[in-house]
C-alpha positions as CSV (number, residue, x, y, z in Angstrom):
1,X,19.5,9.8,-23.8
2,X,16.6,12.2,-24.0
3,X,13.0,11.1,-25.7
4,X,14.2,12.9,-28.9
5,X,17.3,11.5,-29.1
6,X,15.6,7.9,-28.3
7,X,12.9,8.1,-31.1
8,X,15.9,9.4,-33.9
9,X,17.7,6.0,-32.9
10,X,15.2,4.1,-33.3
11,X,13.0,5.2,-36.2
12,X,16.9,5.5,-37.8
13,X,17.4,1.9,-37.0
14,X,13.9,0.8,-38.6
15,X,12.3,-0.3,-36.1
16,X,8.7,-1.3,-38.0
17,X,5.9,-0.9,-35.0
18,X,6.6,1.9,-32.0
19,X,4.1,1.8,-28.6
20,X,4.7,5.2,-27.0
21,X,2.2,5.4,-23.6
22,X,1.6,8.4,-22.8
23,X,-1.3,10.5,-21.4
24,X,0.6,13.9,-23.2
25,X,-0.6,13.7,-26.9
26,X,-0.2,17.0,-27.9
27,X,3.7,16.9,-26.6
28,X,4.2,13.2,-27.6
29,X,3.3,14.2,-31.1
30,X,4.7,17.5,-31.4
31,X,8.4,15.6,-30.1
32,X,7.5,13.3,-33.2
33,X,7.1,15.9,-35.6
34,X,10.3,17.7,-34.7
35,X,12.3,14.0,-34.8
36,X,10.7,13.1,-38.4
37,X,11.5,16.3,-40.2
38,X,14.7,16.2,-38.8
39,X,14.7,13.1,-40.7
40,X,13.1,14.1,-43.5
41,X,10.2,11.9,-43.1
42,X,6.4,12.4,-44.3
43,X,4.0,12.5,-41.2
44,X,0.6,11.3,-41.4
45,X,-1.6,11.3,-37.8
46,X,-4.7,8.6,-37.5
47,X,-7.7,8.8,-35.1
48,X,-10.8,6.3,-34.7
49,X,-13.1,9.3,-35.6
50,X,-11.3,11.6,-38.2
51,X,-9.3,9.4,-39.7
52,X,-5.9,11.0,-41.5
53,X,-5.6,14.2,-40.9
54,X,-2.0,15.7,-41.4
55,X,-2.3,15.7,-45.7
56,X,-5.0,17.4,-47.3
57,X,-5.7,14.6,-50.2
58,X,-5.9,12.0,-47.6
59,X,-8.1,13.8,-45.1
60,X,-10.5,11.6,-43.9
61,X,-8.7,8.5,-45.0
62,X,-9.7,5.3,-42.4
63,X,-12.4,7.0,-40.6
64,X,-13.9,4.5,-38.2
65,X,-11.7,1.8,-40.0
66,X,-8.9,1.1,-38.3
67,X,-7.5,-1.3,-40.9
68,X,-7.8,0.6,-43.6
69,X,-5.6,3.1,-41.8
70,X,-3.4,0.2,-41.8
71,X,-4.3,-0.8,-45.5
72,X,-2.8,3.1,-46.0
73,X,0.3,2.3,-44.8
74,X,1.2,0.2,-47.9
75,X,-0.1,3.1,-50.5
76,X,2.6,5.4,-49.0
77,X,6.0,5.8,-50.5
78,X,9.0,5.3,-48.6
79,X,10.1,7.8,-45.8
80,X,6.9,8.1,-44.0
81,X,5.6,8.0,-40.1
82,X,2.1,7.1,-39.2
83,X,0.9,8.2,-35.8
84,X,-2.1,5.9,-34.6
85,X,-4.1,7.5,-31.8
86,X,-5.6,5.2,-29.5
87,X,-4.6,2.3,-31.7
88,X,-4.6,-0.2,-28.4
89,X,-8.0,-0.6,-28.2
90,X,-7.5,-2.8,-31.9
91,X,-5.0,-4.9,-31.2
92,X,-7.0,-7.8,-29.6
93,X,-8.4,-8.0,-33.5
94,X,-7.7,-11.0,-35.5
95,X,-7.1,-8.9,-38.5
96,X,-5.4,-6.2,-37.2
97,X,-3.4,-8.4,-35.4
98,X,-2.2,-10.0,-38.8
99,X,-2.3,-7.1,-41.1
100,X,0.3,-5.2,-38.0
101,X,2.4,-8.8,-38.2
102,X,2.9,-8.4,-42.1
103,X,3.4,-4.7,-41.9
104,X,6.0,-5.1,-39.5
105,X,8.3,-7.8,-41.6
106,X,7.5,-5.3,-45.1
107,X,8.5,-1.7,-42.7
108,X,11.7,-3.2,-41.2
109,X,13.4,-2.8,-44.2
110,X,12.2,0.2,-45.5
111,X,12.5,3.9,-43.8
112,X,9.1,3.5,-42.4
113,X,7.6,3.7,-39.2
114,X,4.7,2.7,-37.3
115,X,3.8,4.6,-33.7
116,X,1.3,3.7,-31.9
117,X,0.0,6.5,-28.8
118,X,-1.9,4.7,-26.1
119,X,-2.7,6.5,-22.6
120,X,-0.8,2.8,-21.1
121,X,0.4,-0.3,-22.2
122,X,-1.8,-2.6,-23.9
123,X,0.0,-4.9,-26.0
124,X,-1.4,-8.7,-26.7
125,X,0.7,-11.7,-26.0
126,X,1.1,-12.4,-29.3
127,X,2.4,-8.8,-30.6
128,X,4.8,-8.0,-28.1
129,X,7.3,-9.2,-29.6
130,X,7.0,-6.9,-33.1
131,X,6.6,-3.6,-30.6
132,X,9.1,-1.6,-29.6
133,X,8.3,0.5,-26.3
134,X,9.2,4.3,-25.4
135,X,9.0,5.9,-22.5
136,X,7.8,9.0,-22.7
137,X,8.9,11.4,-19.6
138,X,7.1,14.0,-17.8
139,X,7.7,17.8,-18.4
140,X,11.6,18.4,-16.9
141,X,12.1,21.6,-14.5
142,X,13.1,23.1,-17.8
143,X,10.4,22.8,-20.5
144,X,8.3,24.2,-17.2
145,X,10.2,26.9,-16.5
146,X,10.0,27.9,-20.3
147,X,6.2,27.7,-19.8
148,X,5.5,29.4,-16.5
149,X,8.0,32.0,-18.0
150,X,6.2,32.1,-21.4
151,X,2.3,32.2,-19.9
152,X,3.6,34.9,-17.2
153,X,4.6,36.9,-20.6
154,X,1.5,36.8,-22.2
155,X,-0.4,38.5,-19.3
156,X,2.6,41.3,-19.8
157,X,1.8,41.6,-23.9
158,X,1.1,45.3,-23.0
159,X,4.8,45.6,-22.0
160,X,7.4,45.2,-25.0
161,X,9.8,44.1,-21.8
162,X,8.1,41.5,-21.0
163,X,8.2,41.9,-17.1
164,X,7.0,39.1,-15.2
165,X,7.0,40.5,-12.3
166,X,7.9,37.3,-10.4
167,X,11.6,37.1,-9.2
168,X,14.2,34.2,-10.2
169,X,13.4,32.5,-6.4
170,X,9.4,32.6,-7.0
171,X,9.8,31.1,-10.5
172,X,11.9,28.3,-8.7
173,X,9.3,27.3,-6.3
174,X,6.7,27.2,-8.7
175,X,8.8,24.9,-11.3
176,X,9.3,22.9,-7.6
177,X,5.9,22.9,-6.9
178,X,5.1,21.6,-10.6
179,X,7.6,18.5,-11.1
180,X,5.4,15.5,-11.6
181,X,2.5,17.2,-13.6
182,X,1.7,16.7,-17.6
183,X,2.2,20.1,-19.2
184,X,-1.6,20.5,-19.9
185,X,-2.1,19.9,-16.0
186,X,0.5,22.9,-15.3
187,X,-1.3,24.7,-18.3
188,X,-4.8,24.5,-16.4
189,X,-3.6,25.4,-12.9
190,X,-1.8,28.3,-14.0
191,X,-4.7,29.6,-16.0
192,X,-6.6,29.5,-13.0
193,X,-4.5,31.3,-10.9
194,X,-4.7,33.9,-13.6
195,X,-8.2,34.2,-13.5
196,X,-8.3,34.6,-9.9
197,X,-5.7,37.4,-9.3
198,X,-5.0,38.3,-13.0
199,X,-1.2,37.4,-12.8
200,X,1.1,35.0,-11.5
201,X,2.1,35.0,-8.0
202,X,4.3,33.0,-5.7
203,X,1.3,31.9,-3.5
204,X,0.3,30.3,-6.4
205,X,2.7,27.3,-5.1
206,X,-0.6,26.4,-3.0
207,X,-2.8,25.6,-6.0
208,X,0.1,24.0,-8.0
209,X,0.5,21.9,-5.0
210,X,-3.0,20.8,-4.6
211,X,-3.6,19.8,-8.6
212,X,-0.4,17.8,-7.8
213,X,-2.2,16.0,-5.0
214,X,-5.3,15.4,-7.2
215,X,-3.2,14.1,-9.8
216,X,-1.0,11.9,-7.5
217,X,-4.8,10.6,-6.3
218,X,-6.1,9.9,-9.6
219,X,-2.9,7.2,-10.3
220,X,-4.7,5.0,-7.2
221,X,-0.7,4.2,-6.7
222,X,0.7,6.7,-5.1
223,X,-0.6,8.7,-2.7
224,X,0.8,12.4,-1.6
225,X,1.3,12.0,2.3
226,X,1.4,15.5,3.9
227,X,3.7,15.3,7.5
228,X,4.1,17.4,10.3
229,X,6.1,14.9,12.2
230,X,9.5,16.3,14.0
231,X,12.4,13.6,14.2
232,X,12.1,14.9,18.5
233,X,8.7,13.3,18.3
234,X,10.4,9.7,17.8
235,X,11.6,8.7,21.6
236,X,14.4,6.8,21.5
237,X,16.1,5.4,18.2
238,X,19.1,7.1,18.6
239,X,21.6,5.9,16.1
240,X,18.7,5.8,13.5
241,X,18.0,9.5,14.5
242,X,21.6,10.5,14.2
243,X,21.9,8.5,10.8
244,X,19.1,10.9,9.6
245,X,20.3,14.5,11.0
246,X,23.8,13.6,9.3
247,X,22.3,13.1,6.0
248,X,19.6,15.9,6.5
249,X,21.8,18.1,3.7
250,X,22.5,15.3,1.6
251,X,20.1,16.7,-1.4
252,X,21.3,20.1,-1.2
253,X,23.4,21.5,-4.3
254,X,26.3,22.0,-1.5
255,X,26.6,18.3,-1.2
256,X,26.1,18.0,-5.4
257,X,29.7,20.0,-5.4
258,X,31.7,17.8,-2.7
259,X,30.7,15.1,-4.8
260,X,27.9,13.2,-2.9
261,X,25.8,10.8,-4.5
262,X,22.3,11.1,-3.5
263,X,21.3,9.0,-0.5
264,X,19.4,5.6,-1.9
265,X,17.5,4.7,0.9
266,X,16.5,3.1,4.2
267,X,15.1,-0.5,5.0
268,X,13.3,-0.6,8.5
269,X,12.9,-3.8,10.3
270,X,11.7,-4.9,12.9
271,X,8.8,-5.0,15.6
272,X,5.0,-3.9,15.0
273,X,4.4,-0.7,16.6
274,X,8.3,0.5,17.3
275,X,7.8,4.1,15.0
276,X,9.1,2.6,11.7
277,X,6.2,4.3,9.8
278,X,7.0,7.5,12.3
279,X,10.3,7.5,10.9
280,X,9.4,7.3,7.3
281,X,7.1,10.8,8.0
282,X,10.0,12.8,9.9
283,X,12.1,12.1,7.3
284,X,10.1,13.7,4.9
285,X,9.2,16.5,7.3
286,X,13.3,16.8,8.5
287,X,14.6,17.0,4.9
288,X,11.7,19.6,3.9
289,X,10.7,16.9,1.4
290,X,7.6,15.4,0.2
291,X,6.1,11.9,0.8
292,X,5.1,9.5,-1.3
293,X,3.6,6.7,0.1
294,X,3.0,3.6,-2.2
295,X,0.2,1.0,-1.6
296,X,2.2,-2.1,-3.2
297,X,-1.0,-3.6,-3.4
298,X,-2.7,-1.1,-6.1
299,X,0.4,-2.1,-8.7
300,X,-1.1,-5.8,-8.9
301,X,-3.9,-5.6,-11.4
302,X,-6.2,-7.6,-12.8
303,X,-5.1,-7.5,-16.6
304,X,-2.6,-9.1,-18.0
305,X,1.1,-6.8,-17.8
306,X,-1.3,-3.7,-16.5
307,X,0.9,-4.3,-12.9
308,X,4.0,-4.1,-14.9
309,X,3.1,-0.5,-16.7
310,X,2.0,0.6,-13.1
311,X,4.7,-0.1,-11.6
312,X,6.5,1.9,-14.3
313,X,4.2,4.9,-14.0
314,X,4.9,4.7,-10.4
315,X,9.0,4.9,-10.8
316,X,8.2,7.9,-13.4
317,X,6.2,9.5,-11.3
318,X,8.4,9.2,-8.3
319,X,11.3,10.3,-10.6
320,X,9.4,13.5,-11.7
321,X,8.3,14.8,-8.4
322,X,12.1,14.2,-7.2
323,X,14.2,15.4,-5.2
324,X,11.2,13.2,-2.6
325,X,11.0,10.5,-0.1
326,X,9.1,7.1,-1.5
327,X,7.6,5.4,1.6
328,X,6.9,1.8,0.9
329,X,5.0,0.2,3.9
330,X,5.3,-2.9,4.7
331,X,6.6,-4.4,1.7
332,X,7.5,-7.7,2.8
333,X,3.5,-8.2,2.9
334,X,3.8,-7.3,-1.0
335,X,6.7,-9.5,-2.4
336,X,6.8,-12.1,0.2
337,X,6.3,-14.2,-2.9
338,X,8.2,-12.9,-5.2
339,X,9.3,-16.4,-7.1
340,X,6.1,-15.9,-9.2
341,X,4.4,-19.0,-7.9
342,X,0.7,-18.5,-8.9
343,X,0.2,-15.3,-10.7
344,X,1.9,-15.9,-14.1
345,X,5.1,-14.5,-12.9
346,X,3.4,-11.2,-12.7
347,X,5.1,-10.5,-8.9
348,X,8.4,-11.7,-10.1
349,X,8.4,-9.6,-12.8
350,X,7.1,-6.3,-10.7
351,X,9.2,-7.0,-8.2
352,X,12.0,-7.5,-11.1
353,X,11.8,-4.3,-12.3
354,X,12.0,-2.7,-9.0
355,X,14.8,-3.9,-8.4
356,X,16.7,-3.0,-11.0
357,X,15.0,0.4,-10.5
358,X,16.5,0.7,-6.8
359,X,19.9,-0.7,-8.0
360,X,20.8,1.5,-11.5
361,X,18.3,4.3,-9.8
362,X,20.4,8.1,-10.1
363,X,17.3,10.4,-9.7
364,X,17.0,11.7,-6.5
365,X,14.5,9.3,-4.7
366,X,15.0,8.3,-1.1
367,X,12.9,5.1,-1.0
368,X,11.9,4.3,2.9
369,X,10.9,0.5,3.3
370,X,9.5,-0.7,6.6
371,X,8.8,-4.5,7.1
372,X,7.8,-6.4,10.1
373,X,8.5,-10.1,8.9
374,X,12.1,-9.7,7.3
375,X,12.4,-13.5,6.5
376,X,9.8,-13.4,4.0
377,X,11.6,-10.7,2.0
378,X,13.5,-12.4,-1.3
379,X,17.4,-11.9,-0.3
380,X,18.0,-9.8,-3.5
381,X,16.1,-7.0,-1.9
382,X,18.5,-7.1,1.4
383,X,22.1,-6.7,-0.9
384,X,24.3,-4.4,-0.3
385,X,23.4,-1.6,-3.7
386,X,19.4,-1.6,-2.9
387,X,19.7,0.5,0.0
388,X,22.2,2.5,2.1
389,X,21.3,1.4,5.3
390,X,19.1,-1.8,7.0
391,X,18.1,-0.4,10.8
392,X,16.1,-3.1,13.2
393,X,13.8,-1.6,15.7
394,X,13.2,-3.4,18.2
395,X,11.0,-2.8,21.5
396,X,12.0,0.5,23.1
397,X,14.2,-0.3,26.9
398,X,12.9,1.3,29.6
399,X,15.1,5.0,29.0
400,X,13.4,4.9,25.6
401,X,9.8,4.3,26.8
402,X,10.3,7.1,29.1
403,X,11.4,9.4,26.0
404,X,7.9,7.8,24.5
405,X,5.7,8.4,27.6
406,X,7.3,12.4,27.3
407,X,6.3,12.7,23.8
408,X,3.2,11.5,24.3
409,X,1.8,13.5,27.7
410,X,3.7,16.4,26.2
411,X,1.0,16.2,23.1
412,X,-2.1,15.1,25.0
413,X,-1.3,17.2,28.1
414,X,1.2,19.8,26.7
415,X,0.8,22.2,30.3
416,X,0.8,19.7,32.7
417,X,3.4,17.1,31.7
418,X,5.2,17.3,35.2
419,X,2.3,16.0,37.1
420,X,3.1,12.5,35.3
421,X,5.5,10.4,37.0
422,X,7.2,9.2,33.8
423,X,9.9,7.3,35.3
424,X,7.6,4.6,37.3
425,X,5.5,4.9,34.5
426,X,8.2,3.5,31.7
427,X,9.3,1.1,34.8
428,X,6.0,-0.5,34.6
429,X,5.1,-1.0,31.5
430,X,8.4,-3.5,30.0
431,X,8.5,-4.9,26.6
432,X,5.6,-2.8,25.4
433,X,6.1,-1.1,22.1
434,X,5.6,2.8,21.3
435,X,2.0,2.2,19.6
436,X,1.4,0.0,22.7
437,X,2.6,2.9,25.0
438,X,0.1,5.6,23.2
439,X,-2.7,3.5,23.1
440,X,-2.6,3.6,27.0
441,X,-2.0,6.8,27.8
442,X,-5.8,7.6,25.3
443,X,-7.5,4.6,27.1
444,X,-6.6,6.3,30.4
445,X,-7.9,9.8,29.0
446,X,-11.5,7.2,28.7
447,X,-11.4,6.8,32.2
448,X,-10.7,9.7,33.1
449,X,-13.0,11.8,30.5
450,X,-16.0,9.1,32.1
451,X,-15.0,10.5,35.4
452,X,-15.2,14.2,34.8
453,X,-11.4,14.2,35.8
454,X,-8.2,14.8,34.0
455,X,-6.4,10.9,34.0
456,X,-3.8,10.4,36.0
457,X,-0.6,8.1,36.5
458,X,-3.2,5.5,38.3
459,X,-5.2,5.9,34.9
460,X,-2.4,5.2,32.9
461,X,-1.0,2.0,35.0
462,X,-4.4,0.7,35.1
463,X,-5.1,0.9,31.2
464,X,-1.8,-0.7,30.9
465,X,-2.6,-3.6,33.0
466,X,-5.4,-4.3,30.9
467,X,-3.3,-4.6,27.7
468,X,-1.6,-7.7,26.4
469,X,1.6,-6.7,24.4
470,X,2.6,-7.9,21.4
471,X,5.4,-9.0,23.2
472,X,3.9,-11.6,25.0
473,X,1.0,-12.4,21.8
474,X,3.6,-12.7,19.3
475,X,6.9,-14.0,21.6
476,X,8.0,-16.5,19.3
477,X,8.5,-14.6,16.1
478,X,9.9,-11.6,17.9
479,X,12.6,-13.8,19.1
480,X,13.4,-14.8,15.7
481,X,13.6,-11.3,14.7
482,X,15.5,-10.2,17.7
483,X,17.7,-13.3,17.2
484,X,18.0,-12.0,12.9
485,X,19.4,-8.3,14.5
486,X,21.8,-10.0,17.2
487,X,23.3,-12.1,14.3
488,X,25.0,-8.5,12.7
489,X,22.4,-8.6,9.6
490,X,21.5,-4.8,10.4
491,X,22.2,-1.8,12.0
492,X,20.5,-1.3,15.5
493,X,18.4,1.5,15.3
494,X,18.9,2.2,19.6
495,X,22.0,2.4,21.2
496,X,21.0,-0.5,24.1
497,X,18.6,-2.9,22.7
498,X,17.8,-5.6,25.2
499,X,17.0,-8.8,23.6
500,X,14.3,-10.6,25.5
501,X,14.8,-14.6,26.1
């Protein structure tokens, strides 16, 4: 059901108080409008600094008095809807608070509605039980393509054709290129790119692309992660790579007409430093899609249900920018303690609706979650529904160390990767991970950059000998989680792992 079609249910079935968050007045409102005339219902919009403005012989009405805008209410005949603007910042009042309580119980039997527009949810304890929450969704590849089309016409008004001079495939990229931003965003950046060349032209993806990033910045949840990471840049892995080229058409329209639900996701476990987080970006890179990575930490705010509503923004979002991958890191460090214990219930309830989210979840979202510690994840998140596949990476064997050491020289020393003696090199250096592996190879280029020398295999062997794996640091939990994989809980990500006693 579309936000139309939600709002006509539910003004229909008299709901008496309506909380719409939304930073998209102007469409939020003019979606009202169109539902309540359908309905035949009076409308009658409220600010803090205008008061009513939609009739003439109320103008003014409840200026800088928000509950005489609520005393209105009762002066209005039946078959009315009152729009208040900004109306969260009231509620925590005693008498707004009250007067909204005995509004409610008088409008639920009558064909009149309250809506209150809020930029997020801010509802008090004891109101949220009378308020009735929509969503209220971000622009749809449609309603842009209907304005890209319609602004690209007005800068043609000399031509009674219209020509647009951008063909159907430019238009597509630029409705691509603009899933996930508010109309007025859109609005802005094309405007811009019409000031700059005086039309619309497909290069303008670039600047579409950047106002997404800003906007994607400005949420402090998600963050749009740029990757130039190849899947051949991952050494070893084998049957996760080979998972990953099978499904590498999965979101294409071909796979939409065989009949192919959309991959759900992918839950990486395993050791610290193995390329779980390398994965996540070569996914995004491999499947030409873009990354979203989420800091789990930002949803958890301060006030009271503000981690709930970001967590919601963050699924919209995520949704909006779709077809995308969402690249949760380490998220057994965020609901490890998920039972609530301490924070009001606040992480059971986040991590409630996330679940649900993964579970009934039909947009096209490939959620990538990486954790190092799988025992502290809540089992719920480990059923079989949440994710299509659960992969443990463990620490590379010695064939997969050399396929690390190549990847490696062959980006530090791209011309003379032959000199290295890559075999011997992966032979000394057992039970260290990837990250392990890389870190050498740059502490050799130390001693050899000190020396006025390029670093050599003796370089290499030498910075190794000076690291302590986490192998050896961390033995006893890495033999639990060796011991989790043996026991057929998840996939093995290589095709020998050698489980270290």
């Amino acid at each position: 059901m579309n936000f139309e079609a939600d709002l006509n249910l539910t003004l229909r079935a008299r709901y008496p108080l309506i909380y719409i968050p939304s930073a998209e007045e102007e469409r939020v409102e003019a979606s009202i409008i169109t539902v309540a005339k359908s309905l035949g219902r009076s409308i009658f919009v409220w600010d803090f600094v205008d008061g009513y403005q939609s009739n003439p012989t109320d103008a003014g009405m409840g200026k800088r008095n928000p509950l005489q805008a609520l005393e209105f209410v009762d002066k209005i005949p039946k078959g009315a809807v009152f729009v208040l603007r900004d109306f969260d910042r009231f509620l925590e009042d005693v008498a707004i608070a009250r007067k909204l309580k005995n509004l409610a119980r008088k409008l639920k039997s009558e064909p009149q509605n309250i809506i209150v527009l809020a930029s997020q949810i801010s509802i008090p304890d004891n109101l949220s039980e009378f308020f009735s929450i929509l969503e209220f969704p971000l622009p749809n590849p449609t309603e842009l393509r209907i304005e890209i089309e319609q602004i690209a016409c007005s800068i043609s008004y000399a031509n009674p054709t219209c020509d647009i001079q951008l063909d159907k495939q430019a238009i597509d990229d630029l409705v691509r290129a603009g899933q996930g931003l508010s109309l007025e965003r859109m609005r802005r950046v094309l405007a811009k790119a019409i000031a700059e060349n005086s039309r619309l032209r497909p290069e303008d993806v670039e600047l579409i692309l950047e106002e997404k990033r800003q906007s994607i910045r400005q949420t402090q949840i998600l963050e749009f992660y740029p990757s130039t990471i190849e899947i051949s840049d991952i050494g070893g892995l084998d049957n996760l790579k080979e998972w990953l080229l099978r499904r590498g058409s999965a979101f294409s329209d071909r796979a939409r007409k065989y009949g192919l639900p959309h991959p759900r996701g992918l839950l990486l476990a395993g050791i610290q430093g193995t390329g779980k987080s390398l994965t996540a970006k070569a996914i995004s890179h491999h499947w030409h899609l873009p990354l979203l990575r989420l800091d789990v930490g930002r949803l958890f705010a301060g006030l009271v249900g503000e981690s709930e509503s970001r967590t919601r923004q963050m699924i919209q979002l995520a949704e909006a920018l779709s077809p995308c991958v969402l690249w949760i890191d380490e998220i057994d460090k965020a609901f490890a303690s998920a039972d609530g214990r301490g924070d009001s219930g606040t992480t059971n309830r986040v991590f409630g609706t996330f679940l649900t989210w993964m579970a009934e979840k039909t947009s096209p979202v490939f959620v990538v979650a990486t954790a190092n510690n799988i025992r502290t994840l809540p089992p719920e998140l480990l059923r079989k529904g949440r994710f299509d596949e659960v992969f443990f990476v463990g620490l590379p064997n010695q064939e997969e160390r050399s396929q690390i050491f190549s990847v490696h020289l062959s980006k530090y020393r791209p011309h003379n990767t032959r000199t290295y003696d890559i075999d011997r090199l992966a032979y000394e250096t057992p039970d260290f991970s990837g990250a392990e592996i890389e870190q050498g190879i740059i502490e050799a280029m130390h001693i050899g950059f000190s020396q006025n020398r390029d670093f050599t295999n003796d370089d290499i062997l030498e910075a190794a000998s000076q690291i302590v794996p986490l192998a050896q640091t961390a033995q006893q939990e890495i033999q639990i989680l060796q011991e989790w994989a043996a026991s057929g809980k998840a996939r093995l990500a290589s095709r020998q792992n050698v489980f270290h006693k």
